[in-house]
C-alpha positions in Angstrom: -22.3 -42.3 25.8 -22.8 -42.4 29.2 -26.0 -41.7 31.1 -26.2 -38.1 32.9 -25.7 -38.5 36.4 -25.9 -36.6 40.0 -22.5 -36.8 41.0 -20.8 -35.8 37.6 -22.4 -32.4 37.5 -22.7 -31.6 41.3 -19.1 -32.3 41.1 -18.4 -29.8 38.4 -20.5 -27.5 39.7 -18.7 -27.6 42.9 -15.2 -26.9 41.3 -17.1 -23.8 40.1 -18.1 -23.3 43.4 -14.6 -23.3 45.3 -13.1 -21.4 42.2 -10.7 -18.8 44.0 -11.3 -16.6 40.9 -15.0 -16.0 41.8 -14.7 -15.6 45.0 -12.1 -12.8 45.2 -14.9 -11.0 42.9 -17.1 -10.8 45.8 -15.0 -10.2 48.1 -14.1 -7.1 46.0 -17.8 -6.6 45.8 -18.5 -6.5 49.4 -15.6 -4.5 50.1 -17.0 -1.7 47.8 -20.0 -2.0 49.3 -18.7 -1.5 52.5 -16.7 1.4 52.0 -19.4 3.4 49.9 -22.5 2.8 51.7 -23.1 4.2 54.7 -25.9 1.5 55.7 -22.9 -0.7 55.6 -24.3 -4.3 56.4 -28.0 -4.1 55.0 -25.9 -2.6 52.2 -23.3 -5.5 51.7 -26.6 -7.9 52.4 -28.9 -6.1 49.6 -26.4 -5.4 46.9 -24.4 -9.0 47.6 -27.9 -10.6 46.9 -28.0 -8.1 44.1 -25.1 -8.9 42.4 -25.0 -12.7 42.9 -28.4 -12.9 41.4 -26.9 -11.0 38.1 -24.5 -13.7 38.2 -26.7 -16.4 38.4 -28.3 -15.3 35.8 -26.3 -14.4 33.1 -24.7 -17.9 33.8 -27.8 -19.9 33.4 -28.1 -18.3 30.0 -24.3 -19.2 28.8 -25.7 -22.7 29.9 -28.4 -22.6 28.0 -26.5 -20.7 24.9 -24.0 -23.7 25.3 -26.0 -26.9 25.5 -27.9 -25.8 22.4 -24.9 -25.3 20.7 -23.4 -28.8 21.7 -26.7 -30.4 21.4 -26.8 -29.4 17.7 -23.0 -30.3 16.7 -23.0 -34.0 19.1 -25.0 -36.4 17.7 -27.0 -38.1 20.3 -26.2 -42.2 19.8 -23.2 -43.4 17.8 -19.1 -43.7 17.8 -18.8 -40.5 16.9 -20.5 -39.1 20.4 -18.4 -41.2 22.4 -15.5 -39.5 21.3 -16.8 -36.4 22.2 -17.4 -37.1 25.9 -14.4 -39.1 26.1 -12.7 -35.6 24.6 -14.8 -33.5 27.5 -13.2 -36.5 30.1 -9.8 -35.6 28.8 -10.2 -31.6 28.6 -11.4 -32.1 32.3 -8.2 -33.9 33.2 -6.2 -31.0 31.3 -7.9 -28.8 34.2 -6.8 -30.8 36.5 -3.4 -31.1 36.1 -3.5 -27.2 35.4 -5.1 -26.7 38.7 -2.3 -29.5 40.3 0.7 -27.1 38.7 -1.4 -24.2 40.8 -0.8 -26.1 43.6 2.8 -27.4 43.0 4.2 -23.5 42.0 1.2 -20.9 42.9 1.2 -17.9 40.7 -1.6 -15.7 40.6 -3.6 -15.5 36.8 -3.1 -19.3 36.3 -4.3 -20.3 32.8 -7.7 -21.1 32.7 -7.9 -21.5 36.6 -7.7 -18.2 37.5 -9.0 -14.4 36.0 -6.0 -13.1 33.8 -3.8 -10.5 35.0 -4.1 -7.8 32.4 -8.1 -7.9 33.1 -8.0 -7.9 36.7 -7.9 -3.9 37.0 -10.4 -3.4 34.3 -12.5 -5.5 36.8 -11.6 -4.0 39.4 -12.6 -0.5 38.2 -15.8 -1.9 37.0 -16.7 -3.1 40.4 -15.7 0.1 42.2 -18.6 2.1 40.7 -21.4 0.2 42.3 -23.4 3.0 44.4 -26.5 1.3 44.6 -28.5 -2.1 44.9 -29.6 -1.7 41.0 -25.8 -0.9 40.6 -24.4 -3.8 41.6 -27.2 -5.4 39.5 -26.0 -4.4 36.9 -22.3 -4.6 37.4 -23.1 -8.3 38.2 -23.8 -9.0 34.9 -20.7 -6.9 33.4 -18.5 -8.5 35.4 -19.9 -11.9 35.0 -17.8 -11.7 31.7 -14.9 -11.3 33.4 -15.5 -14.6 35.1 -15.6 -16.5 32.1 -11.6 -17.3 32.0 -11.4 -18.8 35.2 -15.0 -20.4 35.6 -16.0 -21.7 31.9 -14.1 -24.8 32.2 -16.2 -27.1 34.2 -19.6 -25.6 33.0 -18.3 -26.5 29.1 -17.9 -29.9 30.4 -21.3 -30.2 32.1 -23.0 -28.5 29.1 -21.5 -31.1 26.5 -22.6 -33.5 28.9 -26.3 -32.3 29.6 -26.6 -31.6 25.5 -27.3 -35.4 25.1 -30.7 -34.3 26.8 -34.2 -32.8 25.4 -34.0 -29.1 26.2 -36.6 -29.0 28.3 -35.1 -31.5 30.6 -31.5 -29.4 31.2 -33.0 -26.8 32.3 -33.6 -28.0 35.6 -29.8 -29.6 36.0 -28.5 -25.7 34.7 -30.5 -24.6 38.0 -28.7 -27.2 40.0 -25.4 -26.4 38.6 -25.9 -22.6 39.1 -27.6 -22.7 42.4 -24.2 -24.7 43.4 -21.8 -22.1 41.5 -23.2 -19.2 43.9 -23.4 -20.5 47.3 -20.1 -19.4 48.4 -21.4 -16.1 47.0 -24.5 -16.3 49.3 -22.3 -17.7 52.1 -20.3 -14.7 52.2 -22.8 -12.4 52.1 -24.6 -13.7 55.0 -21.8 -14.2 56.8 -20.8 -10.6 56.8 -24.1 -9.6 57.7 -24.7 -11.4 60.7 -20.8 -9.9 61.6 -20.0 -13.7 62.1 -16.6 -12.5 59.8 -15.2 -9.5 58.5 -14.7 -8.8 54.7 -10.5 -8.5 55.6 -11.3 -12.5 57.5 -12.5 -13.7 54.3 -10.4 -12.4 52.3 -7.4 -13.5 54.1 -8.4 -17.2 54.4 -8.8 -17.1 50.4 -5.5 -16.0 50.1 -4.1 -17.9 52.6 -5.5 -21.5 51.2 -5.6 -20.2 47.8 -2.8 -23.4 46.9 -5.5 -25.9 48.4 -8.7 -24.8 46.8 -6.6 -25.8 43.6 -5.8 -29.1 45.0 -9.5 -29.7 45.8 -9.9 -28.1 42.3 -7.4 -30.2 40.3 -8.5 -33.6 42.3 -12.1 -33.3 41.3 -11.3 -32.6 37.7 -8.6 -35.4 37.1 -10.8 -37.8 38.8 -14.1 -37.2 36.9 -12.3 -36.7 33.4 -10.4 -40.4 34.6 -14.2 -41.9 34.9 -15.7 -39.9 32.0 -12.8 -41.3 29.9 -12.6 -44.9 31.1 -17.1 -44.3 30.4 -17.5 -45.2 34.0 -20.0 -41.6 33.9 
């Protein structure tokens, strides 16, 4: 097996990262935020932070739930755990090329790169009720859930990966990994803050290079599953 490295899980974590499906979340978050607060930007500021912080959360415990449960069905030497992570390398190559047919023929609720279709409303309506900075708290971590279809993909390769560790020692890479996963989250919210963009800006530049986040997507996926496979990382 091959040693953990640096680039392999910033790289997954970044594919988290650009993942158009998280990002319209908060961009539905700040737009509630918005329209139902009349302190408006400390508002968007507070319960952004808020909310991303109930993501990061939740998140760092699926990591954890998940590289215990690798960690205790992988063994941690032998033939056996190379073919494994060489099947990791080629599920991460399945999400490329899933991610490359996004790009190719764009339709919204993409299998396992985007949030489904049929849940998108529920979500929706979820998000709406947020009235307060505990709200959105809260709704951070129900929503989080909803996330999972679009988002577990990379972060089941990185856990299988970081399994092959002692427990103690993941722990720090799961902070990497998440602090990555939410920066565009941050981003956003500061951005809006400082008025540097408007929520409708944002929003519109997702949409409009929606296509190319999948390329970006697909590309770092078919290349690392290419190098986990070949047991280059």
């Amino acid at each position: 097996m091959a040693d953990i490295n640096l680039v392999s899980i910033l790289s997954l974590a970044l594919v988290d990262a650009v993942n158009p499906c998280a990002l319209a979340v908060m961009t539905i978050v700040l737009i509630t935020l918005l329209t139902q607060n009349p302190e408006k930007e400390k508002a968007a500021l507070k319960g952004g932070l808020a909310f991303t912080f109930a993501v990061f959360l939740l998140y760092l415990i699926y990591g954890i739930v998940m590289v215990q449960f690798f960690s205790h069905i992988i063994p941690n030497t032998g033939s056996f755990a190379g073919y494994v992570f060489k099947g990791f390398g080629v599920f991460a190559i399945i999400l490329g090329i899933l991610n490359f047919k996004d790009y190719l023929d764009y339709k919204p609720g993409g299998f396992m790169t985007e949030m489904p279709m049929k849940i998108r409303p529920i979500m929706k309506s979820i998000v709406k009720r947020i009235t307060s900075i505990k709200g959105a708290f809260v709704i951070g971590l129900i929503v989080t859930l909803f996330l999972l279809p679009c988002t577990i993909g990379p972060y089941i390769i990185a856990s299988g990966k970081l399994s092959a560790l002692q427990f103690v020692q993941t722990i720090p890479w799961l902070l990497v990994y998440n602090l990555i996963f939410i920066l565009p989250m941050i981003a956003i919210t500061l951005i809006i803050y400082f008025g540097l963009k408007t929520i409708n800006d944002i929003s519109g530049w997702k949409d409009k290079n929606i296509k190319y986040l999948h390329l970006i997507e697909g590309l770092i996926l078919a290349i690392l599953g290419i190098l986990m496979v070949t047991g280059l990382i």
